[in-house]
C-alpha positions as CSV (number, residue, x, y, z in Angstrom):
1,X,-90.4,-38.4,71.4
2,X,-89.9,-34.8,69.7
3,X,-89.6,-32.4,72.1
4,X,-92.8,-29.7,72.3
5,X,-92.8,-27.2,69.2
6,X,-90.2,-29.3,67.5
7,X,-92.7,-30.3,64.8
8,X,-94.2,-26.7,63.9
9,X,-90.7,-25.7,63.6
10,X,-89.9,-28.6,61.0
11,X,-93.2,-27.4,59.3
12,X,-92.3,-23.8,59.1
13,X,-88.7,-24.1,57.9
14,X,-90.0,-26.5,55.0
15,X,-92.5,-23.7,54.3
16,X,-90.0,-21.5,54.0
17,X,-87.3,-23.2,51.9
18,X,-90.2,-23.5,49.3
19,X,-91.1,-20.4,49.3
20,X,-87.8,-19.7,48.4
21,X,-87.8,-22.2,45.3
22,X,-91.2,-20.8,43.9
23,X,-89.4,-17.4,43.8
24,X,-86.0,-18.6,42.6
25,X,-87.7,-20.4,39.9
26,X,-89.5,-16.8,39.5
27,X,-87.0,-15.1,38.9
28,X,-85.2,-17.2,36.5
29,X,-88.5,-17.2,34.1
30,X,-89.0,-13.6,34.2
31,X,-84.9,-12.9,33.7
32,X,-84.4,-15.6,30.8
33,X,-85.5,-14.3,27.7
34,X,-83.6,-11.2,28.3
35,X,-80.4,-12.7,28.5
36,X,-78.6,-13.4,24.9
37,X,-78.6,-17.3,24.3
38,X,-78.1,-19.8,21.6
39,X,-81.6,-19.9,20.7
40,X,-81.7,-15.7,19.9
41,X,-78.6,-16.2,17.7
42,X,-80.2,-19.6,16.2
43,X,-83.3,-17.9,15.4
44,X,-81.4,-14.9,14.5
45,X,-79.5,-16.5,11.0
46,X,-82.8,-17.7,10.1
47,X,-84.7,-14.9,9.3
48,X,-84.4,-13.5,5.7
49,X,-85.3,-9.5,5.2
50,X,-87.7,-8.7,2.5
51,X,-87.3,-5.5,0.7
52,X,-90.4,-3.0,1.7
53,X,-92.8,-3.0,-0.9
54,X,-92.6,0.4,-3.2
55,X,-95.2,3.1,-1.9
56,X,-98.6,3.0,-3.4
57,X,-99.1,4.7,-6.6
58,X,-95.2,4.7,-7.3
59,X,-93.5,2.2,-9.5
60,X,-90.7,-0.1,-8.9
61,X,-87.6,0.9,-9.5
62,X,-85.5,-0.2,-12.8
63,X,-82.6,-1.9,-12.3
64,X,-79.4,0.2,-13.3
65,X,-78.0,-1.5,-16.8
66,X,-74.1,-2.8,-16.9
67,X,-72.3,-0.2,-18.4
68,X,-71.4,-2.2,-21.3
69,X,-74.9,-2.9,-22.3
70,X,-75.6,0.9,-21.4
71,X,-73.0,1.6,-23.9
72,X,-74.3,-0.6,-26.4
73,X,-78.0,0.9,-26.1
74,X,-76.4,4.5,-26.1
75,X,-77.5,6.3,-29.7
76,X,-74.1,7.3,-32.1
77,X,-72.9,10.5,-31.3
78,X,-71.0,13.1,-33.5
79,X,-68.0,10.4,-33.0
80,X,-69.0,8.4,-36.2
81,X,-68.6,11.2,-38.3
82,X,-65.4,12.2,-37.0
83,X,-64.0,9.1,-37.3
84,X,-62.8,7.0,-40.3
85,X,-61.0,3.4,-40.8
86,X,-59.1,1.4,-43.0
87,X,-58.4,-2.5,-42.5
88,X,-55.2,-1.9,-43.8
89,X,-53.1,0.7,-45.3
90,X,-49.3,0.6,-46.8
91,X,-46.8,3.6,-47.5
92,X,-48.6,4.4,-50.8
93,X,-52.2,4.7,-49.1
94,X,-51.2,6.4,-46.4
95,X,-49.4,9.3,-49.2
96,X,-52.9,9.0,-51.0
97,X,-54.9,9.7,-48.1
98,X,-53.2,12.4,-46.8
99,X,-52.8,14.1,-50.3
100,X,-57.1,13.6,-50.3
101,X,-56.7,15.1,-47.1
102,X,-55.1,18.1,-48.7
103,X,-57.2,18.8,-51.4
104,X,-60.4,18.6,-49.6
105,X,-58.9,21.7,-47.2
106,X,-58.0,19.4,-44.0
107,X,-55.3,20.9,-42.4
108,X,-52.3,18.9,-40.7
109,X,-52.9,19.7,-37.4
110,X,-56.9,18.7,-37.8
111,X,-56.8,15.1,-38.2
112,X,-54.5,11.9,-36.6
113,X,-53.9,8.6,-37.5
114,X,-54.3,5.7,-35.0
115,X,-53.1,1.9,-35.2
116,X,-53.9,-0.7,-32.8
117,X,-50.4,-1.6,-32.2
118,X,-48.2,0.0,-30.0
119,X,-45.0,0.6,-32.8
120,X,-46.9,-0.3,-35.6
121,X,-45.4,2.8,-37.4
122,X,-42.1,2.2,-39.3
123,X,-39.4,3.4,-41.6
124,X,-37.6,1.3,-44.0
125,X,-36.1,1.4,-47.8
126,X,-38.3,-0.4,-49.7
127,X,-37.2,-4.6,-51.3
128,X,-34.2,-4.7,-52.9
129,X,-34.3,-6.4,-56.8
130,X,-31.4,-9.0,-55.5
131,X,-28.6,-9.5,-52.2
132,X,-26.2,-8.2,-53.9
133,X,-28.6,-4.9,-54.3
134,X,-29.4,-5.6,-50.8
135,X,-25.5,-6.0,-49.7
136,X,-24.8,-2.5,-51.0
137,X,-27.9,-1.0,-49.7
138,X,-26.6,-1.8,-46.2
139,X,-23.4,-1.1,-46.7
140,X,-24.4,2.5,-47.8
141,X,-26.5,2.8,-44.8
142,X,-23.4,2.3,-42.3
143,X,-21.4,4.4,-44.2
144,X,-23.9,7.5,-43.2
145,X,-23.5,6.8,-40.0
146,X,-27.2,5.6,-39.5
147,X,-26.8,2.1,-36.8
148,X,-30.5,1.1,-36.2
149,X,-31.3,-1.0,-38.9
150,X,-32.7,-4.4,-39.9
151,X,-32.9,-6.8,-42.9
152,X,-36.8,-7.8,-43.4
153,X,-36.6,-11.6,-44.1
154,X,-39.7,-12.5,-45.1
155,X,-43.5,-11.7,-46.3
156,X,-44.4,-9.7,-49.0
157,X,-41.4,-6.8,-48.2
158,X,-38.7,-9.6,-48.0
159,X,-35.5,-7.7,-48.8
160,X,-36.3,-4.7,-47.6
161,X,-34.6,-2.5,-45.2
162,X,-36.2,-1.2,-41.6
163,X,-34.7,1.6,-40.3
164,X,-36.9,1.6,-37.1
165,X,-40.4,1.2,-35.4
166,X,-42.0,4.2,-33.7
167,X,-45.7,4.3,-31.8
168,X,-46.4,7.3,-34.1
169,X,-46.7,8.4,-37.5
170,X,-45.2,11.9,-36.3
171,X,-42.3,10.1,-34.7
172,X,-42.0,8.1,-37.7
173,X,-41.9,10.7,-40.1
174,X,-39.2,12.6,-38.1
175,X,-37.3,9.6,-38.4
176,X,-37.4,9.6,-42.5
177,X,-36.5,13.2,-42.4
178,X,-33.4,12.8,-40.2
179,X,-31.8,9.5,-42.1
180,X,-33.0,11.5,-45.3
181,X,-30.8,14.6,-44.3
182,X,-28.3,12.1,-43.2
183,X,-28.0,11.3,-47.1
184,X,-29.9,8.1,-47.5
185,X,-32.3,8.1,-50.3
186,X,-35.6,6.6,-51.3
187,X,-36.6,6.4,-47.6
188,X,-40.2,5.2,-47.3
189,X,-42.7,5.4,-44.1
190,X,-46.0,4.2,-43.0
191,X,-48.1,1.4,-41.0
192,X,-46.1,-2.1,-40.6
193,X,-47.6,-4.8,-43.2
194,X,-48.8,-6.6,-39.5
195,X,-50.2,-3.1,-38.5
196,X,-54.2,-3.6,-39.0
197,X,-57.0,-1.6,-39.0
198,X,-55.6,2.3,-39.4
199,X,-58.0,5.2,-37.9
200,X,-58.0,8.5,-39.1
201,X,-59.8,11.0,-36.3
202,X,-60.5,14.4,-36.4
203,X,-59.7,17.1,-33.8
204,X,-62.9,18.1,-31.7
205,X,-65.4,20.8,-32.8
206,X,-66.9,22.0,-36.2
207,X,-63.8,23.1,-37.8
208,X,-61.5,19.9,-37.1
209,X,-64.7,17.7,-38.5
210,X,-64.1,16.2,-42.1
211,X,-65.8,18.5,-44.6
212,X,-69.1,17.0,-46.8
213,X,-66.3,17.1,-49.5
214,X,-64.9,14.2,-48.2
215,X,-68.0,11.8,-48.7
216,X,-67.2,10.5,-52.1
217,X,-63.9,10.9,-54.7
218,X,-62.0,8.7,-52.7
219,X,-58.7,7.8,-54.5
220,X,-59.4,3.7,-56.1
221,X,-59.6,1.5,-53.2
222,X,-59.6,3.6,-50.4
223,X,-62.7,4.7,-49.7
224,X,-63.0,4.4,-45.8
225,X,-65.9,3.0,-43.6
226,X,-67.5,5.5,-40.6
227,X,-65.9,4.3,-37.3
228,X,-66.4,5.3,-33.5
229,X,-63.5,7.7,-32.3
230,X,-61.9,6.1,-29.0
231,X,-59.4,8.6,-26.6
């Protein structure tokens, strides 16, 4: 037999034990949801952010254009007019050109030409009739003391002599001048025959800007085509 009181004491520790599991369990519901769990992260790289939507009355914005379409779109500038182009110009042209150049009142320092390639300048003595014209061309050339020089073996100059490749015309020209002093005659200079397009630019600003004068009377053949000046 229990002993007197035994029972009500069984009764109130059972009470008591769960009351303590109603407010464990409590706790743990109110505590949950603000500790950081799987499901927050989960739910977290699901959501996708919409851009607000422009305020009333205000239009969207325009996408900014690439810059090469930009460029594209841009209107000409003054550069068209200051630029010219040839595909393709030899020793003669060039000497025709610049005397145009001349006439027309275009001074020196108000104009350059460009090439594509980085030595596409050069200076050479022009094809020989025969080797043997050839032979004594070269040995005349060593006997001046001038070392940089080639044969040209093929294309339309085969025969001819190069006396060097410069990434200028004003290098190149200082080159004819020096073998020319040097004693070496009929010294010839201008774009290589693989040289390309040839751009002649104008210095910046109203007086470096070919003159209206220069719009027709082209010498035969070389009338040039509007191009876009680059740097």
């Amino acid at each position: 037999m229990d002993r007197p009181g035994s029972g009500l004491r069984r009764l109130t520790g059972l009470l008591l034990l769960l009351n303590a599991g109603l407010l464990a369990g409590g706790l743990a519901l109110t505590y949950w949801p603000s500790r950081p769990g799987t499901a927050l992260e989960f739910n977290a790289e699901k959501v996708k952010l919409l851009e607000l939507p422009p305020a009333q009355g205000q239009p969207p914005p325009i996408p900014e254009a690439p810059v090469s379409a930009r460029d594209a779109a841009a209107p000409a500038s003054g550069s068209a007019r200051s630029c010219l182009s040839w595909p393709g110009l030899d020793a003669d042209g060039l000497a025709a050109v610049e005397a145009h150049l001349k006439k027309a009142g275009v001074a020196a320092e108000g104009y350059r030409f460009q090439l594509a390639k980085r030595l596409g300048w050069w200076v050479y003595l022009p094809p020989f009739e025969d080797a043997e014209a050839l032979r004594l061309a070269l040995e005349d050339t060593r006997q001046k003391g001038i070392t940089d020089f080639a044969q040209v073996r093929g294309g339309r100059l085969a025969n001819a002599l190069s006396l060097g490749a410069f990434p200028s015309l004003e290098k190149a020209r200082a080159h004819a001048a020096a073998v020319t002093a040097k004693g070496l005659r009929g010294v010839r200079y201008g774009p290589r025959p693989e040289a390309g397009e040839v751009r002649l630019v104008f210095s910046d600003g109203e007086a470096g800007k070919p003159p209206d004068t220069l719009a027709g009377a082209w010498p035969a053949g070389l009338k040039p085509e509007a191009c876009e000046a680059g740097d």
